[in-house]
C-alpha positions as CSV (number, residue, x, y, z in Angstrom):
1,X,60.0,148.0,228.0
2,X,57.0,146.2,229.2
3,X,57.6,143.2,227.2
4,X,61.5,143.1,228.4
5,X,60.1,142.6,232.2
6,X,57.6,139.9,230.9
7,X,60.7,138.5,229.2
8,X,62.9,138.8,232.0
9,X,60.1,137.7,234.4
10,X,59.5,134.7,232.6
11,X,63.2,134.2,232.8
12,X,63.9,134.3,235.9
13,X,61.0,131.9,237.6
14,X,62.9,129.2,235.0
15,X,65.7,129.5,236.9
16,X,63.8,129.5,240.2
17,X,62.1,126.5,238.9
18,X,65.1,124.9,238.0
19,X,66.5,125.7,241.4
20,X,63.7,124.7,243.4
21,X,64.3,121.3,241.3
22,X,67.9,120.9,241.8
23,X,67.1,121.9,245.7
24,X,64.7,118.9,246.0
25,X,66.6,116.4,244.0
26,X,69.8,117.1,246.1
27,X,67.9,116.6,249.1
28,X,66.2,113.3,247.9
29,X,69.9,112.6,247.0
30,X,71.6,113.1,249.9
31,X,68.6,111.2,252.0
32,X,69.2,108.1,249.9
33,X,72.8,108.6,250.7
34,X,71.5,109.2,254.2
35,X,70.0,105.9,254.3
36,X,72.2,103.6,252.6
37,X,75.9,104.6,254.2
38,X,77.9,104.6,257.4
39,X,80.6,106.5,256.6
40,X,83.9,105.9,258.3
41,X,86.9,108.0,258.2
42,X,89.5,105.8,255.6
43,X,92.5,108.3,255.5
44,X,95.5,106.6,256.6
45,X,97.1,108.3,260.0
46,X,100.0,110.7,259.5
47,X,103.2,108.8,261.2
48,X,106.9,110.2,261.9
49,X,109.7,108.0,260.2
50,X,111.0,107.1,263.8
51,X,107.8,106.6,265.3
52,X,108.1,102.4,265.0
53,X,111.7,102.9,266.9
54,X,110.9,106.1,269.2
55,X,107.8,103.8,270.9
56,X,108.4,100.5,270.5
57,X,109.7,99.5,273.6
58,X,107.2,102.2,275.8
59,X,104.6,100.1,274.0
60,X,106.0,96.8,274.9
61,X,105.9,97.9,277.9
62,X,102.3,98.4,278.7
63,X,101.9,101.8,277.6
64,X,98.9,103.2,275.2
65,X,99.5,105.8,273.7
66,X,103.2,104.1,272.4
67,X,101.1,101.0,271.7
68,X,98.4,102.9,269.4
69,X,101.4,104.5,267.8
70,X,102.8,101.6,267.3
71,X,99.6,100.4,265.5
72,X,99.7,103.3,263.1
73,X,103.4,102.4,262.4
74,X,101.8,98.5,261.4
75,X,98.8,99.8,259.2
76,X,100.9,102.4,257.3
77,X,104.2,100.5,256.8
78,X,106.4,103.3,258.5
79,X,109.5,101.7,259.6
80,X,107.8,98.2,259.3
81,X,106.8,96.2,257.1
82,X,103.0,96.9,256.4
83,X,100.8,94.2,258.5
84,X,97.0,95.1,259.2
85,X,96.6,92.1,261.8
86,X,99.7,93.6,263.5
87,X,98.2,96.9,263.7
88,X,94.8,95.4,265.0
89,X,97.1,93.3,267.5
90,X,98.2,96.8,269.2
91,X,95.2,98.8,268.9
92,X,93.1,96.2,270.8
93,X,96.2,96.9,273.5
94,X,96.0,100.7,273.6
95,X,92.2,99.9,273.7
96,X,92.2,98.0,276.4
97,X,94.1,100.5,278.5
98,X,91.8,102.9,277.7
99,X,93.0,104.8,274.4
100,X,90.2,106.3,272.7
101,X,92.1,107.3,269.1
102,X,92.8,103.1,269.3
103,X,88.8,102.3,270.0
104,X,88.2,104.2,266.7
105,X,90.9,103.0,264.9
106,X,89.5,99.4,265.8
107,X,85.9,100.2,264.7
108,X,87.2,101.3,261.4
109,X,89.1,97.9,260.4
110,X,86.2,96.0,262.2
111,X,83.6,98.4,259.5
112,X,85.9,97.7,256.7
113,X,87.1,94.2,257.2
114,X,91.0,95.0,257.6
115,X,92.8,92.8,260.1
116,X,89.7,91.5,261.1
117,X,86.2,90.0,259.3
118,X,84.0,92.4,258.5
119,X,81.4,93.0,261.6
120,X,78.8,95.4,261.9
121,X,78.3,95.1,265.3
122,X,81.9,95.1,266.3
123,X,82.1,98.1,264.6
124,X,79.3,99.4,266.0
125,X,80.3,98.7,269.6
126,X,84.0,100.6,269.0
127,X,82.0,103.5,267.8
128,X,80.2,103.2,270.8
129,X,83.3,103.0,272.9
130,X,84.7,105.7,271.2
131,X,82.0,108.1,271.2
132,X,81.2,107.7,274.5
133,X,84.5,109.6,275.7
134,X,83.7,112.1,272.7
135,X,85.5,110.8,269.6
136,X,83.8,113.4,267.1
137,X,84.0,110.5,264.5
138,X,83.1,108.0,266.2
139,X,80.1,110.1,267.7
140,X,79.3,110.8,263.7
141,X,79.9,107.1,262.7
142,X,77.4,105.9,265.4
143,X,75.0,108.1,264.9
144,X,74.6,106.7,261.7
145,X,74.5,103.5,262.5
146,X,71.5,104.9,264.8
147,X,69.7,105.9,261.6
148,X,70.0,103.2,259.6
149,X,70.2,100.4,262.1
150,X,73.6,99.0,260.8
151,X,75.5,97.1,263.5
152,X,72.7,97.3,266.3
153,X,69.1,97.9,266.9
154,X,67.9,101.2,264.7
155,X,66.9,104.4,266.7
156,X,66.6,107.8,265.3
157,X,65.9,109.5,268.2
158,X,69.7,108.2,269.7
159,X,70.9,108.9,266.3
160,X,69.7,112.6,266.4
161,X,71.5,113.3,269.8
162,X,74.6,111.7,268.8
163,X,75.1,114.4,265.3
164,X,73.8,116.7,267.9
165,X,77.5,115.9,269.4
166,X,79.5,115.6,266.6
167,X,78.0,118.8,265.1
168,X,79.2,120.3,268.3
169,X,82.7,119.3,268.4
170,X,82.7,120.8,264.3
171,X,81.8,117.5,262.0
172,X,80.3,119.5,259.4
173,X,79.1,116.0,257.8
174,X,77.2,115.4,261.5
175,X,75.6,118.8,261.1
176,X,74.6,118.8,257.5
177,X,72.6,115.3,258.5
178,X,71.4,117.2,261.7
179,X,70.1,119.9,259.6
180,X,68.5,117.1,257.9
181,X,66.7,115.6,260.5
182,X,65.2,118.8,262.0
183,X,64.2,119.8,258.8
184,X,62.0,116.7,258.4
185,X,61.5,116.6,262.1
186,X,63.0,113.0,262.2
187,X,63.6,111.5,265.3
188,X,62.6,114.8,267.1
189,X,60.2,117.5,266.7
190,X,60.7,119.7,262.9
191,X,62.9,123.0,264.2
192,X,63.6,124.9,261.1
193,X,65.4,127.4,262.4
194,X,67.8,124.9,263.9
195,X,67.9,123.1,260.8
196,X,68.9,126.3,259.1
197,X,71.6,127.1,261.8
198,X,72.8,123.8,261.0
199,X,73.3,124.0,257.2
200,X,74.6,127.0,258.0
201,X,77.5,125.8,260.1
202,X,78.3,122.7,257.1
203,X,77.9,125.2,254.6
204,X,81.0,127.5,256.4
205,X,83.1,123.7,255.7
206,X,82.0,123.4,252.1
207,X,80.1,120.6,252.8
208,X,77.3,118.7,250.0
209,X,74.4,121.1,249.2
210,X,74.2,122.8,252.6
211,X,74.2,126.3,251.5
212,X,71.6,125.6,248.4
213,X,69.2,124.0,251.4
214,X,70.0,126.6,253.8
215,X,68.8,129.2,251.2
216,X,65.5,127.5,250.1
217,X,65.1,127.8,254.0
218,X,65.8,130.9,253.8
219,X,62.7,131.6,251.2
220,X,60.5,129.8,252.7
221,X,60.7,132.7,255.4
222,X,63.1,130.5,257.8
223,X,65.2,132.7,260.0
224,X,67.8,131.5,262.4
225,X,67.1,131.0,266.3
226,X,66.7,134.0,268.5
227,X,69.6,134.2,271.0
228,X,67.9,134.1,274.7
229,X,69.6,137.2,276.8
230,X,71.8,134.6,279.0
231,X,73.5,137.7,280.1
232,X,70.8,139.7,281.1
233,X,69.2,137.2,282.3
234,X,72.2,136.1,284.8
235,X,72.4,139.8,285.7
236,X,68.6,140.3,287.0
237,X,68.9,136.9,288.8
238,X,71.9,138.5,290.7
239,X,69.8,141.9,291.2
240,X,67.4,139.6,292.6
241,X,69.7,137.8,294.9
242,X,71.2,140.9,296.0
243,X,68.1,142.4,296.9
244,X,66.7,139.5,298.8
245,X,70.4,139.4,300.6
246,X,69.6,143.1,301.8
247,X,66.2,142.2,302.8
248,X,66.9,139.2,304.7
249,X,70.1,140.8,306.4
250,X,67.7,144.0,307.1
251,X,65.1,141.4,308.9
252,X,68.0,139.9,311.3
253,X,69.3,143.5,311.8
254,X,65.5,144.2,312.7
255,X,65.0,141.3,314.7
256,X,68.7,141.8,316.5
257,X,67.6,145.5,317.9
258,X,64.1,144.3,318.8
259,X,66.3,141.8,321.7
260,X,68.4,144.4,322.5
């Protein structure tokens, strides 16, 4: 019996060995990765048959959203004929007039070269554009040009806040390299138990090796953030409010009979 718990000991710290080994290779894989890309969203957007014919002439006609539409129509060859510089033609409208869906759809041909020479910085400044009225994409797409300083002047600190956004609005991608970055503290102070709620939340998506890393947090002792008691707290502050209410009403009332 003895030497089947030696055994099975021995067994088992080669597959926490192994694990640990897998752990740290994924995460030196997916910092390389980290480092190296800026990943933009490639997938082609979905586009009813009519769409060219239903918006058309609003689009002609000044309007955005029929203009960006009719972009789509140009860059997916739905009821046209397929023409990228077309569909770059009536993004840069819908832009103009303030369409954010068209500001990311520009950064994307401007990252890739579609329609358009390949520019970092062009791309870069759509993202911005984009992101800056809460494009979860765009907010993802600039953070990592943050990080690795693709497009514009490197900053990890800016590129932290921005996944910090994206994360927010559900890009598990944006919170896997959130979870990242405060695990490391990169660009802000290490917060593991941040960084564990965060691999938690790309994990729920499916997303890389966010549950492995979320567990080897999880050994190391790591346990998620303590929930402050907002309601409790909001409940003694209006405990406090009444009270002082009733004493400062009690003080007039005092100083009202003393006229009298």
């Amino acid at each position: 019996m003895n030497i089947i718990q030696i055994h099975n000991s021995h067994y088992m710290n080669r597959i926490c060995a192994f694990c640990r080994l897998r752990g740290f290779l994924a995460a030196g894989v997916a910092l390389l990765l980290f480092s190296l890309t800026c990943h933009a969203d490639t997938a082609l957007p979905t586009v009813e048959v009519n769409a060219y014919k239903d918006n058309i002439t609003l689009a002609s006609h000044g309007n955005p959203e029929a203009a960006r539409i009719v972009g789509d129509c140009y860059l997916t060859g739905t009821g046209v004929k397929t023409d990228v510089n077309q569909a770059w033609k009536w993004y840069a409208r819908a832009a103009g007039k303030g369409d954010n869906e068209a500001r990311y759809r520009i950064a994307v041909l401007y990252h890739e070269g579609k329609g358009v020479r390949q520019n970092d910085v062009e791309a870069a400044y759509w993202f911005g554009r984009a992101a800056k009225n809460g494009h979860p994409l765009a907010l993802l797409n600039l953070a990592d040009c943050y990080y690795t300083g693709r497009g514009l002047i490197g900053d990890k600190r800016i590129a932290a806040e921005n996944y910090w956004r994206a994360a927010d609005r559900g890009v598990a991608e944006a919170a896997y390299k959130l979870a990242l970055m405060l695990r490391d503290g990169i660009g802000m102070p290490q917060d593991k138990p941040m960084a564990l709620k965060y691999f938690n939340q790309a994990a729920a998506s499916g997303y890389a090796d966010s549950e492995l890393l979320a567990q080897f947090l999880v050994q190391e002792g790591v346990r998620l953030p303590v929930k402050k008691g907002v309601a409790t707290v909001g409940k003694n502050k209006r405990t406090s409010a009444k009270t002082s209410a009733k004493s400062a009403s009690s003080k007039r009332s005092g100083k009202t009979k003393r006229r009298r």
